[in-house]
N, CA, C and O of each residue as an XYZ file, in Angstrom:
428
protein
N      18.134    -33.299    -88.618
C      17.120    -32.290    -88.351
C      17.393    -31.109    -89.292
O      18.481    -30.553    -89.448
N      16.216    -30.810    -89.904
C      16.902    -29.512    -90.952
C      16.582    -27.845    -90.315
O      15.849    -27.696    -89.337
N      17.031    -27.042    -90.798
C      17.102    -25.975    -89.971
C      15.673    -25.464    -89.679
O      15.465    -24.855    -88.629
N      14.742    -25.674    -90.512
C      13.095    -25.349    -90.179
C      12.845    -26.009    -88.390
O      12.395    -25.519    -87.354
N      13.554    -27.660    -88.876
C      12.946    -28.382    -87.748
C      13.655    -27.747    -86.441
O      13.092    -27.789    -85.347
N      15.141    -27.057    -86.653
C      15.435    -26.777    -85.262
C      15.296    -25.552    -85.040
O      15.829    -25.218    -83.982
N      14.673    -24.521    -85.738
C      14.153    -23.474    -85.518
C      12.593    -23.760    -84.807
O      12.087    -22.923    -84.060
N      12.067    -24.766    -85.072
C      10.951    -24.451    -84.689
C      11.119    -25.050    -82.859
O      10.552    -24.453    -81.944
N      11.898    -26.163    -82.663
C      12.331    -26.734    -81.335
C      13.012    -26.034    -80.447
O      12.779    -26.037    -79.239
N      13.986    -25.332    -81.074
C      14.637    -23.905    -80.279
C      12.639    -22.993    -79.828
O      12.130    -22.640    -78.764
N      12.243    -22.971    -80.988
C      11.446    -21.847    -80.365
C      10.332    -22.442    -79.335
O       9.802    -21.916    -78.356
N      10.197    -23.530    -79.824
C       9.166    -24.222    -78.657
C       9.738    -24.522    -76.843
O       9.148    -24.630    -75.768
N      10.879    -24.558    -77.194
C      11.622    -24.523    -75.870
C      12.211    -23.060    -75.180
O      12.876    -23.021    -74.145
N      11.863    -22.038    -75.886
C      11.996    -20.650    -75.278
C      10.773    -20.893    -74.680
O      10.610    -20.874    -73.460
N       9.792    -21.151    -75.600
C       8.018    -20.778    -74.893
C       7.941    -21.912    -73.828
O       6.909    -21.712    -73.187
N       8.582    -23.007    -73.367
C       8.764    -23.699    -72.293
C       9.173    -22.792    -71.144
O       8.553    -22.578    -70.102
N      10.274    -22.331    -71.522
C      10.917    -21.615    -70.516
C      10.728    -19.891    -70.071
O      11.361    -19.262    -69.222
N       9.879    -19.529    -70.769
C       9.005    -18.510    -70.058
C       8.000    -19.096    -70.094
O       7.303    -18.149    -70.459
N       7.080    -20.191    -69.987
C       6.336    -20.293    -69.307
C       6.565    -20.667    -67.996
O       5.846    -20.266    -67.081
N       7.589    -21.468    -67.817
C       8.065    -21.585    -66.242
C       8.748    -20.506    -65.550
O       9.175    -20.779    -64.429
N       8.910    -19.477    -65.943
C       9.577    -18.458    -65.545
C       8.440    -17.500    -65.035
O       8.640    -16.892    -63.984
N       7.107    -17.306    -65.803
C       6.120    -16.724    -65.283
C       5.556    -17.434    -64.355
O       5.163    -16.813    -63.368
N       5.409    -18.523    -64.387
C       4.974    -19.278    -62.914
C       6.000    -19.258    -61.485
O       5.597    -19.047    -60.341
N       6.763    -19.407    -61.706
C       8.131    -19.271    -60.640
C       7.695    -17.792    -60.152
O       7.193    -17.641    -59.038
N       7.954    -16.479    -61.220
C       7.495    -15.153    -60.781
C       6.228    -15.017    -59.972
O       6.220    -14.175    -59.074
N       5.000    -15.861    -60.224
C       3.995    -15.135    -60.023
C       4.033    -16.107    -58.225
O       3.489    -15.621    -57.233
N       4.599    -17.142    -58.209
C       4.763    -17.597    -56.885
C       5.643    -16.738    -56.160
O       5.500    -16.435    -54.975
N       6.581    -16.347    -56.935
C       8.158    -15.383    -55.712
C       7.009    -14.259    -55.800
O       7.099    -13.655    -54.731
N       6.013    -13.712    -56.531
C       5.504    -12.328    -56.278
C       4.280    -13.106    -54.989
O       4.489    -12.636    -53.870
N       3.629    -13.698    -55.009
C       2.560    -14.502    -53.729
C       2.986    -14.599    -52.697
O       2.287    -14.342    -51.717
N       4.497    -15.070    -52.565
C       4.878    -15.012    -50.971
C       5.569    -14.080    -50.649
O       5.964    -14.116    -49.484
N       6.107    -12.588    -51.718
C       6.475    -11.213    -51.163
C       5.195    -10.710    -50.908
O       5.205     -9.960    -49.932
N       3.824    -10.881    -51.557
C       2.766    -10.356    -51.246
C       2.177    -10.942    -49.922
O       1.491    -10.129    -49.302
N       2.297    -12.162    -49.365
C       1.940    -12.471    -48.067
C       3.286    -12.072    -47.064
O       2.504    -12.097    -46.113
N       4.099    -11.859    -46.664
C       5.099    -11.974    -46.366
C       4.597     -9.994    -45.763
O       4.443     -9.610    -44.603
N       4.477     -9.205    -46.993
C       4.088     -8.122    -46.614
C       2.657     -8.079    -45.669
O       2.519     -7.475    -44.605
N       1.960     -8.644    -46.159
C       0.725     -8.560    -45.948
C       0.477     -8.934    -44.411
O      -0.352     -8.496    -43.613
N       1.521     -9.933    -44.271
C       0.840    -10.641    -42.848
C       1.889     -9.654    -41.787
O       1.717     -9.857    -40.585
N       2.788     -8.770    -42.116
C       3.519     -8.138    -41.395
C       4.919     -8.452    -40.716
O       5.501     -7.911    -39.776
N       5.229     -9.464    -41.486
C       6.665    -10.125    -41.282
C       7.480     -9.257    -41.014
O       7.957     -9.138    -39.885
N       7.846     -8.337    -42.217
C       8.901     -7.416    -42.192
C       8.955     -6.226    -41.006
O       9.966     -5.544    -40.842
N       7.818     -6.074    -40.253
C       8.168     -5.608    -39.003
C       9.142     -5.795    -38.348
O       9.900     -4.904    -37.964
N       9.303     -7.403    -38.051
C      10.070     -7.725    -37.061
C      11.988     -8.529    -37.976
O      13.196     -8.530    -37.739
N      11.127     -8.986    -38.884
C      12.698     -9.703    -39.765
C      13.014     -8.602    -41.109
O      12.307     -7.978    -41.900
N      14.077     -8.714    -40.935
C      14.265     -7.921    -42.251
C      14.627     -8.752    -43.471
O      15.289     -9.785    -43.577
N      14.023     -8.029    -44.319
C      14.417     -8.898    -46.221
C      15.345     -7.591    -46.630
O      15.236     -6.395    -46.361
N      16.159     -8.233    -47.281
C      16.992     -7.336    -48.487
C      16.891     -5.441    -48.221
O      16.333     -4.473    -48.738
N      17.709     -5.706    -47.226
C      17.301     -4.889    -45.724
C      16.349     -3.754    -45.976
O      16.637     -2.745    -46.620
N      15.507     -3.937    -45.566
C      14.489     -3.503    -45.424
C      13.673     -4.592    -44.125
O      13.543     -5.815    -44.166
N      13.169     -3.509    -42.906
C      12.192     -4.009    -42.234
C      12.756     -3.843    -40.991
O      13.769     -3.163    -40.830
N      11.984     -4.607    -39.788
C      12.550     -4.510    -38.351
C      13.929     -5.773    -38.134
O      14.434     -6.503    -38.987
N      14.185     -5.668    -36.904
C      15.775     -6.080    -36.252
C      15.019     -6.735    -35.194
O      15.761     -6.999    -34.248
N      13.755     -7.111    -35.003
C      13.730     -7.863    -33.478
C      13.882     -9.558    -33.875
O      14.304    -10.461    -33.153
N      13.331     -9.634    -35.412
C      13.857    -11.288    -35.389
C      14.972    -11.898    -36.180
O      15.395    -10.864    -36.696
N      15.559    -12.618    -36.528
C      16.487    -12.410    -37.679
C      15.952    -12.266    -39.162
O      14.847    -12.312    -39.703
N      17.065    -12.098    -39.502
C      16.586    -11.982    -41.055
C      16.379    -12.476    -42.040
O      17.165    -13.259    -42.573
N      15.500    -12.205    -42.417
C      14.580    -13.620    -43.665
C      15.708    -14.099    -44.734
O      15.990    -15.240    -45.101
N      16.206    -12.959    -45.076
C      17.892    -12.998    -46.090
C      18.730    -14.717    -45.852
O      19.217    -15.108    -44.792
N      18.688    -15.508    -47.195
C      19.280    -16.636    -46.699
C      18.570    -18.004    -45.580
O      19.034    -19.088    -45.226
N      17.465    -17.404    -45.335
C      16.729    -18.426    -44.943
C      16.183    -20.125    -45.543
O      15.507    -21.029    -45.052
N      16.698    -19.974    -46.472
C      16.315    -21.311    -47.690
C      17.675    -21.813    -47.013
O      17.697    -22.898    -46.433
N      18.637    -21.122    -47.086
C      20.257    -22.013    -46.952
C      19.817    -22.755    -45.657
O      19.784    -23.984    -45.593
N      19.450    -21.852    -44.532
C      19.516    -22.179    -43.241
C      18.695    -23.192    -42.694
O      19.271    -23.926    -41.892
N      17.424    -23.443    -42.929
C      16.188    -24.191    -43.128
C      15.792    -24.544    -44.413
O      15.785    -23.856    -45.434
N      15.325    -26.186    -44.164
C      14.492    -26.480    -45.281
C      13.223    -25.929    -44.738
O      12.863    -25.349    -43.714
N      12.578    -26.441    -46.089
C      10.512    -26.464    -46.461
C       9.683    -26.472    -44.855
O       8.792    -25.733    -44.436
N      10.526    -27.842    -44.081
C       9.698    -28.365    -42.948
C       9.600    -27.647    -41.920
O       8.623    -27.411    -41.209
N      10.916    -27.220    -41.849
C      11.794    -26.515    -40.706
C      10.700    -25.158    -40.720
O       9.920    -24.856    -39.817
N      10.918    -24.394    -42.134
C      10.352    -22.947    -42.030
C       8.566    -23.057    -41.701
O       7.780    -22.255    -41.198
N       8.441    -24.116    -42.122
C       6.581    -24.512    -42.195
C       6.553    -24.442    -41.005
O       5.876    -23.482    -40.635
N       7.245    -25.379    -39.711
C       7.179    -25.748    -38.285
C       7.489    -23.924    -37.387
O       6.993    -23.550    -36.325
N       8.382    -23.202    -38.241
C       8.369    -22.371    -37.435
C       7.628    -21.243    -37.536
O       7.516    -20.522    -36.545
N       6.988    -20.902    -38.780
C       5.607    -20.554    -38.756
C       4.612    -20.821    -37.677
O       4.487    -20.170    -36.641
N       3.902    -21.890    -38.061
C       3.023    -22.636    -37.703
C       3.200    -22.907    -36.092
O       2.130    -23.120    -35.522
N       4.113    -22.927    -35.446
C       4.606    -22.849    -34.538
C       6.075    -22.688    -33.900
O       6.950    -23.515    -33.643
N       5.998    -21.323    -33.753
C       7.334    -20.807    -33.322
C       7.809    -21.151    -32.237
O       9.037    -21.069    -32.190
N       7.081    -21.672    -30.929
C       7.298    -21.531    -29.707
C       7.772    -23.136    -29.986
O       8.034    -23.703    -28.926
N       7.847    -23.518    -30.527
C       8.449    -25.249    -30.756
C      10.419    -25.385    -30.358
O      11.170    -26.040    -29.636
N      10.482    -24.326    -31.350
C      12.090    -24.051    -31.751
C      12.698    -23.039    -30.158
O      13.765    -23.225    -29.574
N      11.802    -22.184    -29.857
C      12.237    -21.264    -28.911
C      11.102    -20.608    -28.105
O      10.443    -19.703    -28.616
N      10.831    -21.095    -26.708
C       9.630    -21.220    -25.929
C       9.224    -19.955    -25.114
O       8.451    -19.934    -24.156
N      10.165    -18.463    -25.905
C      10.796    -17.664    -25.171
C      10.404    -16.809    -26.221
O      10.300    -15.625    -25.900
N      10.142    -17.122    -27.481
C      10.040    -16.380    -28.577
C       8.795    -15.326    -28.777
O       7.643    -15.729    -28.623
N       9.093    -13.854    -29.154
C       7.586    -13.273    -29.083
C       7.085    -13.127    -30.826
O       6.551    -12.170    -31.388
N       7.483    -14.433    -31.360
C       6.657    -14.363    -32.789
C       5.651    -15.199    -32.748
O       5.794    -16.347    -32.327
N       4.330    -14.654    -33.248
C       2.874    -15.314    -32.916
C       3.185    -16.861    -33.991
O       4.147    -17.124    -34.713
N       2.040    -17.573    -33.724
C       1.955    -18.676    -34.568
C       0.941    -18.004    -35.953
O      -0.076    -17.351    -35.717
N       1.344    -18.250    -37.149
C       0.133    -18.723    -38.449
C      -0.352    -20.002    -38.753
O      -0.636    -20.577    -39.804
N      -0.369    -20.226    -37.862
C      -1.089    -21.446    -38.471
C      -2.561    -21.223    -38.988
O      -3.173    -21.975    -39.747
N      -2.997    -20.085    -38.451
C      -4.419    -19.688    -38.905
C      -4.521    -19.672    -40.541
O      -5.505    -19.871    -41.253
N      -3.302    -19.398    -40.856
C      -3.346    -18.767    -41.981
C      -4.236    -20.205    -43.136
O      -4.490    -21.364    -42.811
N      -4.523    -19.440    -44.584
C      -4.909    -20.786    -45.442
C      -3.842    -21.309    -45.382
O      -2.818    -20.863    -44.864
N      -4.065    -22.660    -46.106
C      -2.912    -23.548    -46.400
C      -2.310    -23.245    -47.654
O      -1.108    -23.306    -47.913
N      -3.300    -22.892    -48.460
C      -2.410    -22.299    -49.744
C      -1.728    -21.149    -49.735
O      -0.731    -20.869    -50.402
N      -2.230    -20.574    -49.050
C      -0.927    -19.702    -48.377
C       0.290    -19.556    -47.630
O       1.239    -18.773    -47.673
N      -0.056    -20.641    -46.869
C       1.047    -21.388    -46.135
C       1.550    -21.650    -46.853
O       2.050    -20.627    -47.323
N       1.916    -22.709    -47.539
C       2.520    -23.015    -48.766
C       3.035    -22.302    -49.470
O       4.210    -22.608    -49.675
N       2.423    -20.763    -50.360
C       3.282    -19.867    -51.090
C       4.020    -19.312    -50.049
O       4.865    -18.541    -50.505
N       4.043    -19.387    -48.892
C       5.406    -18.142    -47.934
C       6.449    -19.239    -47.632
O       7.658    -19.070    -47.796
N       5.880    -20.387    -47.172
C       7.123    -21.155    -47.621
C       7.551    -21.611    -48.588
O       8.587    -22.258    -48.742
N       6.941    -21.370    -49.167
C       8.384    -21.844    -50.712
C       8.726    -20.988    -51.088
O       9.493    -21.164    -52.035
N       8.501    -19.709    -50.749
C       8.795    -18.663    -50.656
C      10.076    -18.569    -50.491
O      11.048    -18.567    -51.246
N       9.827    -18.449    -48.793
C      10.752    -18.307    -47.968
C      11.880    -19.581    -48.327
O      13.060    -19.326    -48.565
N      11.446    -20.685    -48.325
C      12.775    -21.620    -48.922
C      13.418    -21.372    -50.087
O      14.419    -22.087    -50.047
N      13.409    -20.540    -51.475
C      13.548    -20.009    -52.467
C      15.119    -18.822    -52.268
O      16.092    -18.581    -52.982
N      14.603    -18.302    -50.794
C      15.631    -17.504    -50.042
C      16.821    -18.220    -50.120
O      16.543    -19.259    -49.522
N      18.490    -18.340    -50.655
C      19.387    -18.875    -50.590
C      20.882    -17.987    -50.339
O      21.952    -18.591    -50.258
């Protein structure tokens, strides 16, 4: 490979990798923007910031997978029948989707 050719492969593979880097961002920015939006941080706190009545979103990817966090969304009273966090399931699904992968992203 002569140095043209790996100058130009180095550079085509930077522009790979910010392009996946702006997509990754603009998803971690979609589910801090729902996450705010739907009023989470009332009750759980992120990167402390927010309320103390549920635990904290901090590390939630370690603790739960994808399914786990989707199920307890979607229905909280599944996990704990005692619990005063409402269900989203109302929510879109594509939204559903960006807060949990969101939220699984959390490690």
């Amino acid at each position: 490979m002569t140095k043209r050719q790996h100058a130009k492969a180095l550079a085509l593979a930077c522009l790979f990798a910010l392009a996946a880097a702006t997509q990754v961002s603009a998803e971690d920015a979609r589910g801090r923007e729902l996450l705010n939006a739907l009023g989470c941080k009332a009750c759980h706190q992120l990167e402390g910031s927010g309320g103390a009545l549920g635990p904290a979103l901090d590390g939630v990817g370690q603790r739960l997978g994808a399914e786990q966090i989707n199920k307890q969304i979607t229905e909280p009273a599944s996990a704990n029948p005692s619990t005063m966090m409402p269900s989203y399931a109302h929510i879109p699904e594509e939204d559903l989707k960006a807060l949990v992968d969101f939220l699984a992203t959390l490690k």
